[in-house]
C-alpha positions as CSV (number, residue, x, y, z in Angstrom):
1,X,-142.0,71.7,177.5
2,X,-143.6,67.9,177.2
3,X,-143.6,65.9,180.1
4,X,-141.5,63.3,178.6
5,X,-138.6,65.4,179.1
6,X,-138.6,66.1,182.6
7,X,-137.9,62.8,183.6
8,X,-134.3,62.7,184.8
9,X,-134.0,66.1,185.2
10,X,-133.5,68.4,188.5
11,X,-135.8,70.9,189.2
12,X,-135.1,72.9,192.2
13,X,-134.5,70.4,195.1
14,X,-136.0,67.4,193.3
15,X,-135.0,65.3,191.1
16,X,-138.0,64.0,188.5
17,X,-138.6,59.9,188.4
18,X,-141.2,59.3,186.2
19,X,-144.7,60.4,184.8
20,X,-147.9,60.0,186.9
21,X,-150.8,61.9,184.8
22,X,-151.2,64.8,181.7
23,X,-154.0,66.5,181.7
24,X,-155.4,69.5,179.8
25,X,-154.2,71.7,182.9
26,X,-151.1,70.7,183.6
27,X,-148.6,67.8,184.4
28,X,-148.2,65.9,187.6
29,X,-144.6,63.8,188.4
30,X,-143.1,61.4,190.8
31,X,-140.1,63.2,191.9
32,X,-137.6,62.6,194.7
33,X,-136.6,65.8,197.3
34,X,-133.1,65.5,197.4
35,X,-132.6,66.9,200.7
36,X,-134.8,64.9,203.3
37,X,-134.8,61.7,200.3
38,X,-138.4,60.7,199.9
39,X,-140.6,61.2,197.3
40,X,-143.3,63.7,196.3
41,X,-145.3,64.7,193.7
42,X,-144.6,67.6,191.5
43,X,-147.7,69.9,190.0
44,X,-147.4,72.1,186.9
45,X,-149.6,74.1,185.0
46,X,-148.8,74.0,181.2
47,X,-147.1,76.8,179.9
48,X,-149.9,78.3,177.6
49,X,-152.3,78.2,180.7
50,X,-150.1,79.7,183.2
51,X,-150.4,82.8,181.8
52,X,-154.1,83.1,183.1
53,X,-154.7,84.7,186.1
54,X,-157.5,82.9,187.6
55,X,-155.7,79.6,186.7
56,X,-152.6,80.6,188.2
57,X,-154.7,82.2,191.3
58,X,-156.5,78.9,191.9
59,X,-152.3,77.0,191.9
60,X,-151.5,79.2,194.5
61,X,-154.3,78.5,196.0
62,X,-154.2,75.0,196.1
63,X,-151.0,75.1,197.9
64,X,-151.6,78.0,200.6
65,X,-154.9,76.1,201.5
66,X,-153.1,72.7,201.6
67,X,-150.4,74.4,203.2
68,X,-151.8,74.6,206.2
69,X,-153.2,72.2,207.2
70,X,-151.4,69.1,209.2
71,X,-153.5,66.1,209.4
72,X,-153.0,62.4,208.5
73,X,-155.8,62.1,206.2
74,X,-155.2,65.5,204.1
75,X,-152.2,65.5,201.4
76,X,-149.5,67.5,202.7
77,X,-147.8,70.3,201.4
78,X,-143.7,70.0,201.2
79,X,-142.9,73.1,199.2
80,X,-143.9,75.8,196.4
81,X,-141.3,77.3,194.0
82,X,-140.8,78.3,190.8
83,X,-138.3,77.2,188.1
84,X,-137.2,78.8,185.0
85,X,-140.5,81.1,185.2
86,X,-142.8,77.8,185.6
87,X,-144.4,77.6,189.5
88,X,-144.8,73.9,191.0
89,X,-146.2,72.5,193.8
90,X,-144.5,69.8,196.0
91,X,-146.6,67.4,197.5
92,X,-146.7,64.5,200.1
93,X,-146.5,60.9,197.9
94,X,-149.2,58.4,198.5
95,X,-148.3,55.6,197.1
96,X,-151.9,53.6,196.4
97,X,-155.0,54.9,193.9
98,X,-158.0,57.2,194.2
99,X,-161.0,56.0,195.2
100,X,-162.9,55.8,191.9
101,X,-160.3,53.4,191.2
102,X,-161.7,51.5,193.7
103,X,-165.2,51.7,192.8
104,X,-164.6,50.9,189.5
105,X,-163.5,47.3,190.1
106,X,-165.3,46.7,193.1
107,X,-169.0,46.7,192.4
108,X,-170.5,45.7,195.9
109,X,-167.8,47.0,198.7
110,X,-169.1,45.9,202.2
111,X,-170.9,48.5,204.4
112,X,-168.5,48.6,207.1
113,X,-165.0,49.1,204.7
114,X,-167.2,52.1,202.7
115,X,-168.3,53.6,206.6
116,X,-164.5,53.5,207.3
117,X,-163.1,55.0,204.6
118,X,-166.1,57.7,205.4
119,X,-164.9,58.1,208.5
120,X,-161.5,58.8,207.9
121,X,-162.8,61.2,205.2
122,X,-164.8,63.0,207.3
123,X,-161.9,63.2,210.2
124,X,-159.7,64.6,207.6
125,X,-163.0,67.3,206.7
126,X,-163.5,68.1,210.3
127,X,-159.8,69.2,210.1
128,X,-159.9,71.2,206.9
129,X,-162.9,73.1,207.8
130,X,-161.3,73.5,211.3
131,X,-159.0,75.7,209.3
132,X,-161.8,77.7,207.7
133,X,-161.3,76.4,204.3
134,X,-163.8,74.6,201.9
135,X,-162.6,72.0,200.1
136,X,-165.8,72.1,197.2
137,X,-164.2,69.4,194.7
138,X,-164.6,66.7,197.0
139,X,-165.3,63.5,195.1
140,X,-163.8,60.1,194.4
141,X,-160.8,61.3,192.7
142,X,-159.7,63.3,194.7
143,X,-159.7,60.7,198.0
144,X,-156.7,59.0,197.7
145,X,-156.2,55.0,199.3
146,X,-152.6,53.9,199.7
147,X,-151.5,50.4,200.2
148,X,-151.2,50.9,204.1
149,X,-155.0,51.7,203.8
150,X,-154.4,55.2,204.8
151,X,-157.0,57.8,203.2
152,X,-156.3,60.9,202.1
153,X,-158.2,64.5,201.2
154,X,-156.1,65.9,197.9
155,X,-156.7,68.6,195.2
156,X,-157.2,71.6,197.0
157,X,-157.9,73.8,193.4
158,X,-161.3,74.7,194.2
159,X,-160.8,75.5,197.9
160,X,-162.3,78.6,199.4
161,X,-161.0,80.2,202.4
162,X,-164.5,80.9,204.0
163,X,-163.3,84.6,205.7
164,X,-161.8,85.8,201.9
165,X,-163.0,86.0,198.2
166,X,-163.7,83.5,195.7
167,X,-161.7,83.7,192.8
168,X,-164.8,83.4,191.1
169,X,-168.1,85.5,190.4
170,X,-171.1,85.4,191.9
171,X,-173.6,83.4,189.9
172,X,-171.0,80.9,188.5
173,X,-170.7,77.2,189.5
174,X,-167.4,75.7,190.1
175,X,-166.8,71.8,191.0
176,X,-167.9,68.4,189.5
177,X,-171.6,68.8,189.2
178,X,-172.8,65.1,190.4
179,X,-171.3,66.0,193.2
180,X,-172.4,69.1,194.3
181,X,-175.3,70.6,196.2
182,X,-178.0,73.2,194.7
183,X,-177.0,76.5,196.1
184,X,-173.1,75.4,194.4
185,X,-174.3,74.5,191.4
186,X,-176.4,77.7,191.3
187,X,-173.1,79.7,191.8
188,X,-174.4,80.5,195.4
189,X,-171.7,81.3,198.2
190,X,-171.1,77.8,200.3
191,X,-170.2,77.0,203.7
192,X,-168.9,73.6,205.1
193,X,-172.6,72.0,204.4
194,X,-171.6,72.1,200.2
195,X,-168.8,69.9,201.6
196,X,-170.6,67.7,203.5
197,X,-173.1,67.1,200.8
198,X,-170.4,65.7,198.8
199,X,-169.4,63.3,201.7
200,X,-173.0,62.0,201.2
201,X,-172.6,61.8,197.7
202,X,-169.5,59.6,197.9
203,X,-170.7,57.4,200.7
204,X,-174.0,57.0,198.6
205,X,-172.1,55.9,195.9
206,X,-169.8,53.6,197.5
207,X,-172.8,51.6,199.2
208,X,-174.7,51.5,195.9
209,X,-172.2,52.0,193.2
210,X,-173.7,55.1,191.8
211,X,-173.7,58.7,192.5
212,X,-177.5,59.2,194.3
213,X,-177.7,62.1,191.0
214,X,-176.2,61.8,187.8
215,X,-175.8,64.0,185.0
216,X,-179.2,64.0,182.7
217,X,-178.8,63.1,179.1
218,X,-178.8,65.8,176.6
219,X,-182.3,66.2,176.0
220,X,-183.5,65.0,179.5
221,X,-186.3,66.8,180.8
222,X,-185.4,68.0,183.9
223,X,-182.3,69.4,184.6
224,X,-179.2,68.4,187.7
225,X,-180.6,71.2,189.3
226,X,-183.7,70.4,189.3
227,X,-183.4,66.6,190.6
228,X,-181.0,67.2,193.8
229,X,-183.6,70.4,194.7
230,X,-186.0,67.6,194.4
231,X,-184.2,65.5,196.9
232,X,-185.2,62.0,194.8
233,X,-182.7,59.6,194.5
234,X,-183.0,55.7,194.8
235,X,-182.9,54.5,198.4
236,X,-179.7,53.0,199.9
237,X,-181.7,50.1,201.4
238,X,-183.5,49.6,198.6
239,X,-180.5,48.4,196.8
240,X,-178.5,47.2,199.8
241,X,-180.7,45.4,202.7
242,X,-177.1,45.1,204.9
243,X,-176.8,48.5,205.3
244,X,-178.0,49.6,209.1
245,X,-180.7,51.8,208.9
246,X,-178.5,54.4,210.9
247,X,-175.8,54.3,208.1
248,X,-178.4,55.0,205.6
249,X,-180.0,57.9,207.9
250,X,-177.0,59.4,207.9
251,X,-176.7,59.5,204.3
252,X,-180.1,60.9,203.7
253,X,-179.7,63.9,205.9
254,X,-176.3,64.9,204.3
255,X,-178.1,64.7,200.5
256,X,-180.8,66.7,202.1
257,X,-181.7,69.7,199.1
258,X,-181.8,72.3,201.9
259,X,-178.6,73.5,203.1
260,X,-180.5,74.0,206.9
261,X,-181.5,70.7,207.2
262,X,-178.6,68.8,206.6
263,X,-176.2,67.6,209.0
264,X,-174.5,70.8,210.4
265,X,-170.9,69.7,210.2
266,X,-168.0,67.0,209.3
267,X,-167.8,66.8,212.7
268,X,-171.4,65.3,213.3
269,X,-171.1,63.1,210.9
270,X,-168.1,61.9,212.2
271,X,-169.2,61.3,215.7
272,X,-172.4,59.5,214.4
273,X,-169.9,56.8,211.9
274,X,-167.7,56.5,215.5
275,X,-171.0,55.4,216.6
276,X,-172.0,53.2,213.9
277,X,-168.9,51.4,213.6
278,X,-168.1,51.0,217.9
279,X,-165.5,53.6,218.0
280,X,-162.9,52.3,215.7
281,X,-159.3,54.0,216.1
282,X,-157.5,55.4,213.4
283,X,-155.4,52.2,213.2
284,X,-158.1,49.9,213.2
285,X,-159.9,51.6,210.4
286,X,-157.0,51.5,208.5
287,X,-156.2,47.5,209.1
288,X,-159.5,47.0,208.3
289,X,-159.2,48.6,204.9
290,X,-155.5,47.4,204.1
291,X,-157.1,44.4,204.7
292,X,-160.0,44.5,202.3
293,X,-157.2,45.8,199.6
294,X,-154.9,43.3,199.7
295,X,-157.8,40.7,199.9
296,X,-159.3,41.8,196.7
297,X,-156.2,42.1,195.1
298,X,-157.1,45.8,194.5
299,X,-152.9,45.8,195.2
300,X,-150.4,43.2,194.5
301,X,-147.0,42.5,196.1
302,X,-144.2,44.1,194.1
303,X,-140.6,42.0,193.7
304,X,-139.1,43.8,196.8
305,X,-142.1,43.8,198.6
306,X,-143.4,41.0,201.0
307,X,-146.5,41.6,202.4
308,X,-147.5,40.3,205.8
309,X,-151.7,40.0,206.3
310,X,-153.2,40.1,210.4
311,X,-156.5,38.7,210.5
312,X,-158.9,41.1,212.4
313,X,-161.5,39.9,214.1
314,X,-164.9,40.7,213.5
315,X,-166.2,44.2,214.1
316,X,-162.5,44.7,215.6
317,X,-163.0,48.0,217.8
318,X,-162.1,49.3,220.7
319,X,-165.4,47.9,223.1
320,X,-164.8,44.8,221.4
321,X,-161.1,44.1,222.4
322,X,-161.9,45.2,226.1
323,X,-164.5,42.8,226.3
324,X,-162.5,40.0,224.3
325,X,-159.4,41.3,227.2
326,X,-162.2,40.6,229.9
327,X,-163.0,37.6,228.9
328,X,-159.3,36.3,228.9
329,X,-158.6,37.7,232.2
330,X,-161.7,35.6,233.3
331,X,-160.4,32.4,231.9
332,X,-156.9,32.9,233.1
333,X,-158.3,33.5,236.5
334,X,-160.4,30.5,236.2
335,X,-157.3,28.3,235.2
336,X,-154.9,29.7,238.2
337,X,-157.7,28.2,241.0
338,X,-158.1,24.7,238.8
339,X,-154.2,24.7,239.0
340,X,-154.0,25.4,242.8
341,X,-156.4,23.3,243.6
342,X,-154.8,20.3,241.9
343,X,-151.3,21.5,243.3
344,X,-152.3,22.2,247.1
345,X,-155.7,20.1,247.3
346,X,-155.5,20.1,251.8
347,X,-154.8,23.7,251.7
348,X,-157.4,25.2,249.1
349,X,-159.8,22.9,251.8
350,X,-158.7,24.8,254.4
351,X,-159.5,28.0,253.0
352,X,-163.2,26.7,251.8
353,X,-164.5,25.9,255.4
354,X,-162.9,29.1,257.0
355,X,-165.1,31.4,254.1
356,X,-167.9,29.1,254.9
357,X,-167.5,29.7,258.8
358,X,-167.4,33.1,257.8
359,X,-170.3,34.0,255.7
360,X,-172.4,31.5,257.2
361,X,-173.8,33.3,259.7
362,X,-174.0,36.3,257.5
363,X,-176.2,34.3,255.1
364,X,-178.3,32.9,257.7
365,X,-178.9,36.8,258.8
366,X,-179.8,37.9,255.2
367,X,-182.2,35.1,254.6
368,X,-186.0,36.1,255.0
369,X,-187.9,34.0,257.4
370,X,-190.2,32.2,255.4
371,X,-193.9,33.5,256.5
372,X,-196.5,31.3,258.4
């Protein structure tokens, strides 16, 4: 069945819209869920593949694994069913691009807009692995932006639920090599560590606009293998001066070769980008980004769509704001006594000689007696 001709149509509770992608796996629509009326995307394996079993092992597996988990920055799961002997998956809509979109267009994006899209990343990793599942394809097109700046985890194909079976053998690599660590691309058995080397990957490349290790040529001598168990890449700083050094520390012990030196968790490396970027909220992170977006014209207004841009200040977090509150307070307080002093002049005298009679001798007591 070609894609073209299930726009229009009705397939279980949804009724197709149009066409988002065709690949050589299968076809992916925007379709609207008739019963609650909001969108999702539909996924489909082509009908020659379906018949594999690992390929339709890995589609159920990308919806049980997606299925449970319930966090704003992971795709969610509306429904599985099958239709006329084809199985799709239902998924949450987000209406925006992936990140490689992104990267393509923007060649230098500004340290703190690639930590905060890290962060959300890595809140919505510290949720998956929460879960017991790795995600192993985690890479720039699978991190979805939408126009709201929220960021999303999606594509759960690869995932491994870490207390079953892979649905592959031992000794073969699954994932998208640049991004994976050594034991992964030696067909090893992973734990939440492959995943976080990824994050480093995609953080790497969103400071510096390159993966930290690409793909040798043909008839390079040294294999992908052999340069991330090396652990040489070109130095974030060395490209970008900006960056803090504890953004790029960071960095360098999630691409760390060995599995036990690298940071232990999502988790960690969430708490240290809290850190780095003054505790930013989930709001503010994503203001920041929309932000950015909109600024750089990465999305434009549509014809029923009017778009309303907030400045934010500067490093807009949640330290800052109390101290900008503070400061307000301060200055309020400071206006209220020049405003009763020019209103009630005799009284506000009044009330400076009766402190003075007061602390006076309590001054005088407190004051060292000079020695002779």
């Amino acid at each position: 069945m070609s894609s073209p001709n299930l726009v229009g149509r009705r397939l279980g509770g949804f009724t197709v819209e149009r066409e988002l992608g065709q690949g050589g796996m299968g076809v992916v629509v925007l379709a609207r869920q008739l019963s609650l009326d909001r969108p999702a995307v539909l996924k489909r394996i082509h009908s020659d593949l379906a018949a594999q079993p690992d390929l339709e092992a890995r589609f159920e597996r990308e919806a049980m694994a997606a299925a449970r988990l319930h966090h704003p920055n992971v795709v969610s799961v509306y429904d599985r069913f099958q239709y006329r002997g084809q199985n799709y998956i239902a998924t949450e809509f987000v209406d925006g691009v992936d990140l490689s979109v992104i990267l393509a267009r923007e060649t230098r994006i500004p340290w703190r807009i690639a930590a905060g899209i890290a962060l959300e990343v890595a809140r919505g990793l510290e949720a998956i692995h929460a879960e017991g599942t790795l995600h192993r394809d985690l890479k720039p097109q699978n991190l979805l932006i939408g126009r709201r700046g929220e960021v999303k985890i999606t594509d759960f194909g690869l995932a491994l639920d870490s207390s079953g079976t892979a649905l592959t053998q031992p000794g073969t690599a699954v994932g998208t090599p640049p991004y994976m660590p050594a034991e992964q691309l030696r067909g090893e058995r992973v734990d939440p560590r492959a995943d976080v080397f990824a994050f480093g990957c995609v953080l790497y490349e969103m400071l510096t606009h390159r993966p930290p290790f690409q793909v040798p040529e043909e008839n390079a001598p040294e294999s992908l293998l052999a340069r991330v168990e090396s652990g040489r890449y070109p130095r974030i700083r060395s490209h970008r001066r900006d960056v803090p050094r504890a953004l790029a520390r960071l960095v360098r012990q999630c691409l760390r070769p060995k599995a036990s030196r690298r940071i232990a968790s999502a988790a960690e490396a969430r708490r240290r980008l809290e850190s780095i970027l003054d505790r930013p909220t989930p709001a503010d992170a994503q203001n920041a980004l929309a932000s950015y977006l909109w600024e750089q014209h990465v999305f434009e207004p549509r014809a029923t769509e009017t778009v309303v841009m907030i400045a934010a200040a500067p490093g807009g977090s949640a330290k800052s704001r109390l101290r900008m509150v503070g400061a307000a307070a301060a200055l309020a307080a400071a206006i209220l006594c020049l405003g009763l002093a020019l209103r009630f002049p005799d009284e506000v005298t009044r009330m400076t000689d009766e402190i003075r009679q007061d602390v006076g001798p309590l001054a005088a007591r407190l004051t060292p007696t000079p020695s002779r």
